[in-house]
TITI-861729 format. One record per residue: residue number from 1; residue in three letters; chain; x, z, y of N, C-alpha, C in turn. Coordinates in Angstrom, 3 decimals, padded with zeros to 6 digits, always signed. Layout:
BEGIN
SITE  tido  kolgu  vodren       npx       npz       npy      capx      capz      capy       cpx       cpz       cpy
SITE   NUM    ALA       A         X         Z         Y         X         Z         Y         X         Z         Y
...
//
This chain:
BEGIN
SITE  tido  kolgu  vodren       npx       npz       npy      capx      capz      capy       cpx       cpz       cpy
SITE     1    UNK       A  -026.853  -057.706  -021.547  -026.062  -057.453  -022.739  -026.410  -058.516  -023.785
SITE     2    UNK       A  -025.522  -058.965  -024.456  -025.659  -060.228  -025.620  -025.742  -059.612  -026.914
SITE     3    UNK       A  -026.691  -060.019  -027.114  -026.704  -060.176  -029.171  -025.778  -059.018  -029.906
SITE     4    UNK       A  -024.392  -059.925  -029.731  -023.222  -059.467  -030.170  -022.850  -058.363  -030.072
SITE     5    UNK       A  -022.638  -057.383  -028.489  -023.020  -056.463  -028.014  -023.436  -055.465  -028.468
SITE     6    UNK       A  -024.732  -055.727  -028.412  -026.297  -055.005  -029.141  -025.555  -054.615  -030.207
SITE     7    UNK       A  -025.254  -055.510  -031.382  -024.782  -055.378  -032.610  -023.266  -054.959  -033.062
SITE     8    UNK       A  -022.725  -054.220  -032.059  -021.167  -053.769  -031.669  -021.753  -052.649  -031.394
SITE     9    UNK       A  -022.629  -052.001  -030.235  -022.688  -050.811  -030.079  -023.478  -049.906  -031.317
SITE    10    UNK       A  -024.446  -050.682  -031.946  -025.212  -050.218  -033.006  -024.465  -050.432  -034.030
SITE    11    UNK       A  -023.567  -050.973  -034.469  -022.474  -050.603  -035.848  -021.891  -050.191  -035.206
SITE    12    UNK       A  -021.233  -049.188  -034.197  -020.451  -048.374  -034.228  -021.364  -046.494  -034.079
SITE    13    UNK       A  -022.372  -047.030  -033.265  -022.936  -045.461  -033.531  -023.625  -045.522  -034.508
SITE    14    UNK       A  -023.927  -046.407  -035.683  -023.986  -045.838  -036.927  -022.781  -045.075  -037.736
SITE    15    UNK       A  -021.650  -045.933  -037.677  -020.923  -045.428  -037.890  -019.963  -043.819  -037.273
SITE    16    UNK       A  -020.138  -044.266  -036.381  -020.000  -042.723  -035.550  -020.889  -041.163  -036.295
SITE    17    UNK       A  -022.053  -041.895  -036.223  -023.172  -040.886  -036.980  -022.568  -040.687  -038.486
SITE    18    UNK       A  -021.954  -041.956  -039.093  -021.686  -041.672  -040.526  -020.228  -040.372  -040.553
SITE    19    UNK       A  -019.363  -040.780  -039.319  -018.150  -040.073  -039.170  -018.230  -038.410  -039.131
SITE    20    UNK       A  -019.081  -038.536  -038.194  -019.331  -036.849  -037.624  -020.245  -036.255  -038.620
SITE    21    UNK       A  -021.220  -036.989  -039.658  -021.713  -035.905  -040.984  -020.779  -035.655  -041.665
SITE    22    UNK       A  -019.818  -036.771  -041.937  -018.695  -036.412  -043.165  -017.676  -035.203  -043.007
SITE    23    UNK       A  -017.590  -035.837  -041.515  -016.906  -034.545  -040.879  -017.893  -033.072  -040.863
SITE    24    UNK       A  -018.757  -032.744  -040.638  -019.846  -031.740  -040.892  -019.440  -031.041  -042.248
SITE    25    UNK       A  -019.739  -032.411  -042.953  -020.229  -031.848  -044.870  -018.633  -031.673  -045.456
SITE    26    UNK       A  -017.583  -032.026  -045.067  -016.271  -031.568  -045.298  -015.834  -030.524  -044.776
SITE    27    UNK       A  -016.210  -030.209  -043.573  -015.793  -028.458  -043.122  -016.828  -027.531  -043.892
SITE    28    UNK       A  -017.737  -027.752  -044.208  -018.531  -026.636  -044.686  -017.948  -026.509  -046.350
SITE    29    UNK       A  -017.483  -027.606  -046.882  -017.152  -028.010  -048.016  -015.790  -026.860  -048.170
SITE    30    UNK       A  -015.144  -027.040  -046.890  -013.741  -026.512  -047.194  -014.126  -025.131  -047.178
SITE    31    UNK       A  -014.987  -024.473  -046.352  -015.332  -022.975  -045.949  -016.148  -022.512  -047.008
SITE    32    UNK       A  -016.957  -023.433  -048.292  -017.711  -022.698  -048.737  -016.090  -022.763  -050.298
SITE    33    UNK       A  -015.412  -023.705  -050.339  -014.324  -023.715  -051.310  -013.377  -022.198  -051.237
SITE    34    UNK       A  -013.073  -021.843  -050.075  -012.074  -020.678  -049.526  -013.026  -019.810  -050.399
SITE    35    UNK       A  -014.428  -019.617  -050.005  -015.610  -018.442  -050.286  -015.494  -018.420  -052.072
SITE    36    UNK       A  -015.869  -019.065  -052.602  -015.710  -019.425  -054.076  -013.932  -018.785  -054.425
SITE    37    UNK       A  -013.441  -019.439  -053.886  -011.894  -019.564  -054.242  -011.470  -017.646  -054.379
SITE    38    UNK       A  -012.083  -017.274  -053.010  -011.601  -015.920  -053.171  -012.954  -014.852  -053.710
SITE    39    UNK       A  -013.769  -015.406  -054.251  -014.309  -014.586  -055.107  -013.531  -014.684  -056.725
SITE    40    UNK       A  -013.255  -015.916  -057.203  -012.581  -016.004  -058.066  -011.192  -015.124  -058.350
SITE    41    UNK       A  -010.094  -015.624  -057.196  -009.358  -014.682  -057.273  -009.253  -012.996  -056.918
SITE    42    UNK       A  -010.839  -012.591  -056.428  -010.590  -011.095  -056.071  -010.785  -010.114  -056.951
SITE    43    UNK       A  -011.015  -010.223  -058.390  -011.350  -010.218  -059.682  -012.680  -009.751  -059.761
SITE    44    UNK       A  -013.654  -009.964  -058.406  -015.053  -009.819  -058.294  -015.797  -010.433  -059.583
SITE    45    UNK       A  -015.179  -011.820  -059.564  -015.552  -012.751  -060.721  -015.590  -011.837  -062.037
SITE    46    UNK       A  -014.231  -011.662  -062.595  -014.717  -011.293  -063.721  -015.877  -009.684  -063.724
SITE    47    UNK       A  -015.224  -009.134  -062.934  -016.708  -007.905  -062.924  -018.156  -008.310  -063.413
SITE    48    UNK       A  -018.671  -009.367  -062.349  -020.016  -010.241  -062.455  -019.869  -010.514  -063.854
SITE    49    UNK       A  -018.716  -011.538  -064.637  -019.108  -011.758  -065.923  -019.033  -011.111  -066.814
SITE    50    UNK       A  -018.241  -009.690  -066.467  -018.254  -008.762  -067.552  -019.716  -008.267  -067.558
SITE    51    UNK       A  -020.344  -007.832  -066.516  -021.860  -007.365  -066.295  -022.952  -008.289  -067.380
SITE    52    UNK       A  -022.607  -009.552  -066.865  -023.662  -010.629  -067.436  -023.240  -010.388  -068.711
SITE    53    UNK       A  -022.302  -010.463  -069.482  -022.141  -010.110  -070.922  -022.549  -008.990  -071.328
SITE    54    UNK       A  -022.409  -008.355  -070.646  -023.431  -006.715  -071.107  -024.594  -006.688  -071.126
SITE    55    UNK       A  -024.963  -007.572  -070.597  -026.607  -007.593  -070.562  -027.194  -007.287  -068.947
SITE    56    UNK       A  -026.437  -006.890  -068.313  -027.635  -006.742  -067.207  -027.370  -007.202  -065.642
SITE    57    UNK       A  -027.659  -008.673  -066.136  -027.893  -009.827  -065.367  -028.955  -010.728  -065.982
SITE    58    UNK       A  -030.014  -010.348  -065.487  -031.408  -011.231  -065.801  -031.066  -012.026  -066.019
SITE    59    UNK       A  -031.620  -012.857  -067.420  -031.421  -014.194  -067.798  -031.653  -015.313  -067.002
SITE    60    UNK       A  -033.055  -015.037  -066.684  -033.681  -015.865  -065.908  -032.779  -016.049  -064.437
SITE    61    UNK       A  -031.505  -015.231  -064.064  -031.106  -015.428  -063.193  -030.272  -016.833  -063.237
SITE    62    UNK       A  -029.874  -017.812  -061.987  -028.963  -019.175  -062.327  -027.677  -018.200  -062.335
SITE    63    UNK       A  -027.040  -018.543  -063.085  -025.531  -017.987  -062.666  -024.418  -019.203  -063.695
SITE    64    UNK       A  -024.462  -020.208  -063.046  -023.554  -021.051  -064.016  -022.230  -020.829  -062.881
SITE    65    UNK       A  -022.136  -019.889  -062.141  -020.640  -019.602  -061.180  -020.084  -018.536  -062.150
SITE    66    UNK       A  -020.982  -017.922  -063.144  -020.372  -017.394  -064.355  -019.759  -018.126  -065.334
SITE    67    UNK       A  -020.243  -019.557  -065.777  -019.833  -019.551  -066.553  -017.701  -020.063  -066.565
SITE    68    UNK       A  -017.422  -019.385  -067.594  -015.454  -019.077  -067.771  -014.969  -020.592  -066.758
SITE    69    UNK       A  -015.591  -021.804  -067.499  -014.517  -023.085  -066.933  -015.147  -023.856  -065.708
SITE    70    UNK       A  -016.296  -023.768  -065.531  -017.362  -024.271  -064.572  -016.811  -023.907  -062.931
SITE    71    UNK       A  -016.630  -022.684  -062.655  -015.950  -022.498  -061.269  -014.637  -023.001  -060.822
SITE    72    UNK       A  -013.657  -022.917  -061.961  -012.157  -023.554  -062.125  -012.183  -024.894  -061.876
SITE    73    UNK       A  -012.930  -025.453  -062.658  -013.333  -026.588  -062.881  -013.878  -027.318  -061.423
SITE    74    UNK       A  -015.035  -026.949  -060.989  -015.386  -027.512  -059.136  -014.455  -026.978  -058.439
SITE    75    UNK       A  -013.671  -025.745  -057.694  -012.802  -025.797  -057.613  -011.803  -026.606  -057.392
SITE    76    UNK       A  -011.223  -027.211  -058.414  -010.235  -027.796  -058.948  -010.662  -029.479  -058.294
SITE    77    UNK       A  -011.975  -030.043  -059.110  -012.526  -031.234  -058.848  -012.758  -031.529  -056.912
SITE    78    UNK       A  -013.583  -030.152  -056.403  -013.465  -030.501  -055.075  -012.091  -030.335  -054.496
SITE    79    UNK       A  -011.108  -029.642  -054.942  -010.051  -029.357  -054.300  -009.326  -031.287  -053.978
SITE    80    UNK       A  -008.856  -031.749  -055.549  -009.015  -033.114  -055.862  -009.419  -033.934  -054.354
SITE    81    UNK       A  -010.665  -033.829  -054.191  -011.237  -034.799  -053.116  -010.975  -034.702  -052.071
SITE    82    UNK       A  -011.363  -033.325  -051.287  -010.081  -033.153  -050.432  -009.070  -033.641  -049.743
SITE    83    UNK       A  -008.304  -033.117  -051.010  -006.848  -033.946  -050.909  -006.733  -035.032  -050.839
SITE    84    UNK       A  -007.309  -035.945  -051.380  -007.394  -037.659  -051.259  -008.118  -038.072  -050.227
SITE    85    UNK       A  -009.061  -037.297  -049.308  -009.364  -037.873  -047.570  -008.494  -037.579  -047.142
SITE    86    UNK       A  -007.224  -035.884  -047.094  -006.910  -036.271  -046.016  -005.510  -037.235  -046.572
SITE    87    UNK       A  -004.861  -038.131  -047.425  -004.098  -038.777  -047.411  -003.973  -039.286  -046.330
//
């Protein structure tokens, strides 16, 4: 095998390797978007933020999927990206 070769099969199974994560981290992307998407619309969402405004949702808990524009907002931004791979 020549040089050239060598350096044909190894830029392509890098690239191969680069193909099949993207592909990985975009299906999980889309499955964890659906998950988000229909907590938002099942009006689960606002329940959770009506709770956290009442007080009893530990502060110390992370919950920025509470906060009003933040979920709409990724959502929206990953939806965006998405759409522009699969052009």
């Amino acid at each position: 095998m020549t040089k050239k070769q060598k350096e044909l099969i190894s830029r392509i199974e890098a690239m191969e390797a680069r193909y099949q994560e993207v592909k990985r981290v975009l299906g999980e992307l889309e499955n964890n978007l659906s998950i988000l998407r229909d907590y938002m619309e099942s009006g689960q969402w606002q329940k959770d933020f009506e709770a956290d405004e009442a007080g009893l949702v530990p502060r110390d808990l992370p919950r920025e999927v509470l906060s009003e524009d933040a979920l709409y907002n990724l959502l929206a931004e990953a939806g965006e990206i998405l759409a522009s791979e699969k052009e």
